[in-house]
C-alpha positions in Angstrom: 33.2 115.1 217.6 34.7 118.7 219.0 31.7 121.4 219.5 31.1 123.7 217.0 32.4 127.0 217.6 29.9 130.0 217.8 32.8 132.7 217.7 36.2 133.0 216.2 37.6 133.5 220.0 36.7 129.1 220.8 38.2 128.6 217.4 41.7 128.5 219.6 44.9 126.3 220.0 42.9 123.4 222.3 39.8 123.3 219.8 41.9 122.6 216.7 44.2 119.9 218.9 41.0 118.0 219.5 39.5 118.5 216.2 42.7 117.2 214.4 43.9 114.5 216.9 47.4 116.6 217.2 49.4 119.3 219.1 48.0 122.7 217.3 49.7 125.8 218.8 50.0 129.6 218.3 46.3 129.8 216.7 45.6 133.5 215.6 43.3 134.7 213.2 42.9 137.4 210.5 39.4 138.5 209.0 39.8 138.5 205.4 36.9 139.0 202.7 35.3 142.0 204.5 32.6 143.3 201.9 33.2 140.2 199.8 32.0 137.2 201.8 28.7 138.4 202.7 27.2 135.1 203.6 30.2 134.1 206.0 32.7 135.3 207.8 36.1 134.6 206.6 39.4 134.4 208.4 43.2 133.5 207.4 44.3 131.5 210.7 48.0 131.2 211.1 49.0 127.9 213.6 51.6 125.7 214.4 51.9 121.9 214.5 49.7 121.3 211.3 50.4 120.7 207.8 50.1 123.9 206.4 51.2 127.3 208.0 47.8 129.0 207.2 44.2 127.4 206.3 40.3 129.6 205.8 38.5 129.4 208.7 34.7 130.0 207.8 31.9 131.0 210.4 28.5 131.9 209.9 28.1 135.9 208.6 28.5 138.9 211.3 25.4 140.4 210.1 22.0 139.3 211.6 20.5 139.7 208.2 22.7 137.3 206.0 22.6 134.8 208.7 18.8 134.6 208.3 19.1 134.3 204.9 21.4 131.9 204.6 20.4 129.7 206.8 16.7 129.1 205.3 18.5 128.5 202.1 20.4 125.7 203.9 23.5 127.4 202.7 25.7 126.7 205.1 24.6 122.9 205.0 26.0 122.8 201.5 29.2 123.9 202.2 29.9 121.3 204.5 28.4 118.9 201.8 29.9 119.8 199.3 33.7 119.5 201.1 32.3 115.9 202.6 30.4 114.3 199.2 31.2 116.2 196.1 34.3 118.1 196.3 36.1 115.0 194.8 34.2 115.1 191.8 34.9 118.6 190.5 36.6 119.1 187.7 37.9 122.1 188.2 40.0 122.6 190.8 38.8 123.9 194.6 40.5 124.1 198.0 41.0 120.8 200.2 38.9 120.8 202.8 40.7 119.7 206.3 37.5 119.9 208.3 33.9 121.1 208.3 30.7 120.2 210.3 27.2 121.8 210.6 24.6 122.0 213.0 21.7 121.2 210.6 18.8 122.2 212.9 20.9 125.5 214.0 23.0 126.3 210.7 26.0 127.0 213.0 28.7 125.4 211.0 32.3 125.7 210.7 34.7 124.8 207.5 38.4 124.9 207.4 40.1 124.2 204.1 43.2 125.1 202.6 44.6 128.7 201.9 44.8 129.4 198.2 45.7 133.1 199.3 49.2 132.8 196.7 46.7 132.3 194.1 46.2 135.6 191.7 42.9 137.6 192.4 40.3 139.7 190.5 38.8 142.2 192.0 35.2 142.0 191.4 34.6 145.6 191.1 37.7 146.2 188.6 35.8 143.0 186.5 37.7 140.3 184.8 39.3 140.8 181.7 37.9 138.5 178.3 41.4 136.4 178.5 40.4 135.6 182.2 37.0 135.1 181.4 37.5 132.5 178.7 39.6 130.7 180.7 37.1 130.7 183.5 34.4 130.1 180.9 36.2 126.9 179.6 36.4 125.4 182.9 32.7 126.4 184.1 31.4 124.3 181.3 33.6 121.4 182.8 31.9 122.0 186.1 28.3 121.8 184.0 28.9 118.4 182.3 30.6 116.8 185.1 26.8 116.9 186.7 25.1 117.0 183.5 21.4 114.8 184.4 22.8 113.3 187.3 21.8 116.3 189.8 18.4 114.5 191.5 20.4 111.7 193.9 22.4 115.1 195.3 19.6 116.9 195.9 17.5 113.8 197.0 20.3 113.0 199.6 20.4 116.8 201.2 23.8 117.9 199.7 22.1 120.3 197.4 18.8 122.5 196.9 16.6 122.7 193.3 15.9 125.9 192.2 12.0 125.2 192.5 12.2 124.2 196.1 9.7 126.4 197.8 12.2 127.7 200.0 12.9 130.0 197.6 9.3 131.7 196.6 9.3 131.3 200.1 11.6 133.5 201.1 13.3 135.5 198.1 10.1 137.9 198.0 10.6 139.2 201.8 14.6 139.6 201.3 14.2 141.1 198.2 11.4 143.5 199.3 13.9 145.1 202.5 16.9 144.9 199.9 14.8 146.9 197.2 13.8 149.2 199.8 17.9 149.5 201.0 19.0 150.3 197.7 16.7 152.4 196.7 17.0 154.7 199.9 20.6 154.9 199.7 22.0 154.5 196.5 20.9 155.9 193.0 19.3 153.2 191.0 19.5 153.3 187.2 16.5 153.4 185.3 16.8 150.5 183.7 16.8 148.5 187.3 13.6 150.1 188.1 11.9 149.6 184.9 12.3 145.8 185.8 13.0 145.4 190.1 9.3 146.2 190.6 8.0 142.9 188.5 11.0 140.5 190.0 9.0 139.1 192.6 5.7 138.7 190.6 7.4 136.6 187.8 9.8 135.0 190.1 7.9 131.9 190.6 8.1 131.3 186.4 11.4 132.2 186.7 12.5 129.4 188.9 10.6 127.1 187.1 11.9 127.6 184.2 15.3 128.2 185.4 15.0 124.2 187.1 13.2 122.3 183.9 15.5 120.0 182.4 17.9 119.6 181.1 19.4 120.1 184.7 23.4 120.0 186.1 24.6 120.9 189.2 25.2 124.3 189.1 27.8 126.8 191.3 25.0 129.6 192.2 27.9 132.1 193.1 30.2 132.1 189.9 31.3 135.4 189.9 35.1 137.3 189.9 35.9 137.2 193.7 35.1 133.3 193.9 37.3 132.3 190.8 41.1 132.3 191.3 43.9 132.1 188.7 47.0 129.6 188.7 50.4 130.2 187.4 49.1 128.2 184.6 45.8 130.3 184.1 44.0 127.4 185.7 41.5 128.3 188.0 40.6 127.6 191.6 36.8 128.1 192.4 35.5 129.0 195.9 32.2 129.2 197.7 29.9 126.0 197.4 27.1 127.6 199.9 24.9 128.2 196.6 25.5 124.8 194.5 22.0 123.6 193.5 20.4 121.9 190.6 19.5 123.9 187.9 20.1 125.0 184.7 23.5 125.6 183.5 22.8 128.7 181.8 22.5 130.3 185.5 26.1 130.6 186.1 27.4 131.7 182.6 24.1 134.9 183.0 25.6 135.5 186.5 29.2 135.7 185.5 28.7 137.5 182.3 26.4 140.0 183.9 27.5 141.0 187.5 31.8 140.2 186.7 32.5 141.7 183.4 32.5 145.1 183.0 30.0 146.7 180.8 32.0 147.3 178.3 33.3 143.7 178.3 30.1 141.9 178.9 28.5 144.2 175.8 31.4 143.4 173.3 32.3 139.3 174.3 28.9 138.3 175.7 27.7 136.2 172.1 31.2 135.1 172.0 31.1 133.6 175.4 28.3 132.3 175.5 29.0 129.9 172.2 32.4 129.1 173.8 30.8 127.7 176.7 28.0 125.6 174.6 31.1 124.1 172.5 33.1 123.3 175.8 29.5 121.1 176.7 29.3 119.6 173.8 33.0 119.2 173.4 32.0 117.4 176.8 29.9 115.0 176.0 26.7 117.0 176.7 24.1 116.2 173.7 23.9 119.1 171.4 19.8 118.6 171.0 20.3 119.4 174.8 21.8 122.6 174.7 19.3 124.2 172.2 17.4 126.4 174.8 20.4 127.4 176.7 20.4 131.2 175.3 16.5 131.2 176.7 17.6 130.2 180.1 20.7 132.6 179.8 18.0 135.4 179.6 15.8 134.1 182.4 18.9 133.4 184.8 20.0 137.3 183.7 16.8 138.6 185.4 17.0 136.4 188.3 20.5 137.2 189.2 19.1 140.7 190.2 18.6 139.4 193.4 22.1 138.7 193.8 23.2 143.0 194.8 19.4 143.4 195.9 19.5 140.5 198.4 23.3 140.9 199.2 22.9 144.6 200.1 20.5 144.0 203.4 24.0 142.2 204.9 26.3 145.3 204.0 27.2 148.5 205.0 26.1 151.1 202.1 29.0 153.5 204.0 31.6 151.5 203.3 33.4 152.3 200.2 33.9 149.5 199.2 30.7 147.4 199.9 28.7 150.3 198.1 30.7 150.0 195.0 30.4 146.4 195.4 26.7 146.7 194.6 26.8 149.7 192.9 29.0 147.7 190.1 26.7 144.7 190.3 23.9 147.0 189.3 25.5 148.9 186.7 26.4 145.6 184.7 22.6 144.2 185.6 21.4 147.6 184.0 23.5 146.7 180.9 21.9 143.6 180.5 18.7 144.9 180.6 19.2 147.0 178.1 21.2 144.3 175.3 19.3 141.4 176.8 15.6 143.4 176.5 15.2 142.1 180.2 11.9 144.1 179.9 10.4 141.8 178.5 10.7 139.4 180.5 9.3 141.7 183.1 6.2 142.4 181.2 
């Protein structure tokens, strides 16, 4: 097995040769993703003598802080997984992966896959439109009954985490606390965000319980615009497997809904979405009796994902234009929720 790389710069022509058993020339690379993939850092490589003209190279993050954090959440071990042991089973469609290995002591890692860059983009902070979303929507509740009660062997075997693994009360409450503190210093913060930001880590142990009673699936943990690509056919192509875990499904629909629709979007289609998805279960094969409590968890999972622009912040540049509206959007649709979802009182 070739070493893994620490740096783009040994990511070069004689690495890839060894790593793929061939003659790979004129390697260069391209950062791409810059205020988008937080936990990593992404690059378009451009080489010669292999099967495609461009793959993703993916590295561990640039910024101290979102390598800490992603590596006690073993997030970088589940991206390799995920490419080596359950990539084949997903319903919806993701990139192939051509190579990927991890340092599982370290967290260094590396992942090449294939370049869906053709593929038509949202922009997160523009939000995705209700067409878009449905689509997305339809296919996420694929994803959910493709794993549907048969998450324990992955997490049992490593490729995953549980949401109650006590990683997470572990470590959430000190990431949280210095992301809180970030935002708070250099952004303005609506007051619906800080009726509720100040209880998060006091209720986020019955959160995560809740959040990983059954029933369970394998969820996506990072559903949101900027991972979700759109076919010629409307299909989509879904990126970013460092958050899978088991869970409940309801996680990803709260997370999309809130943090990649607009507002306005979110406040007129949410209802409408959310039944859309519980049909496409059931239409799955996913036992209505098992889908009663899904709004309950759609609530809980809305709270949660606060920790999603609080956390993600620590790893970003607040003067950058576009990281700060990154979050900035992020909050203003978690504020909306508050307020339609009465996400205060789950905070009580």
């Amino acid at each position: 097995m070739t070493r893994i790389p620490t740096a783009i710069d040994e990511v070069d022509a004689s690495w890839m040769s060894a790593t793929f058993g061939r003659s790979i020339t004129d390697v260069h690379h391209e950062q791409i993703g810059i205020g988008i993939g937080v936990s990593s850092a992404l690059y378009r490589t451009s080489l010669s003598g292999f099967d495609a003209p461009t793959l993703i190279t993916k590295l561990p993050a640039l910024a101290e802080e979102a390598v800490f954090t992603s590596s006690v959440l073993r997030m970088y071990i589940r991206e390799v997984r995920f490419f080596q042991n359950l990539a084949q089973d997903s319903p919806v469609r993701v990139p192939q992966g051509y190579h990927g290995v991890v340092d599982e002591e370290t967290s260094q890692f590396i992942q090449l896959m294939e370049d869906m860059g053709s593929l038509r983009v949202v922009d997160q902070n523009e939000g995705m439109g209700i067409d878009d979303a449905r689509q997305a929507v339809d296919e996420l509740a694929l994803w959910h009954a493709e794993w549907w009660g048969r998450a324990d062997p992955i997490v049992e075997r490593g490729d995953s985490v549980c949401l109650s693994d006590p990683v997470y009360p572990a470590v959430l409450p000190l990431v949280f606390a210095e992301g809180w503190d970030k935002v708070n210093n250099e952004m303005t913060v609506a007051p619906e965000i800080l009726a509720v930001g100040p209880a998060w880590t006091e209720k986020l142990s019955g959160l995560l319980a809740s959040l990983s009673s059954q029933p369970n699936t394998i969820i996506h943990g990072d559903f949101r615009a900027d991972n979700i690509l759109f076919s010629d056919d409307g299909s989509i192509v879904l990126l970013d497997f460092q958050l899978t875990g088991r869970g409940s499904a309801s996680y990803d629909l709260a997370y999309f809904i809130t943090q990649s629709l607009t507002p306005e979007v979110a406040a007129t289609h949410e209802t409408e979405l959310f039944n859309r998805w519980r049909d496409g279960l059931i239409a799955a094969d996913v036992p209505e009796a098992a889908t009663v409590e899904l709004w309950d968890r759609y609530r809980e999972a809305a709270y949660f994902c606060l920790v999603y622009p609080i956390v993600a912040s620590r790893g970003m540049d607040l003067s950058d234009e576009r990281q700060y509206q990154l979050i900035d959007n992020m909050n203003s649709r978690f504020a909306r929720a508050v307020d339609q979802l009465n996400l205060a009182d789950l905070a009580r």
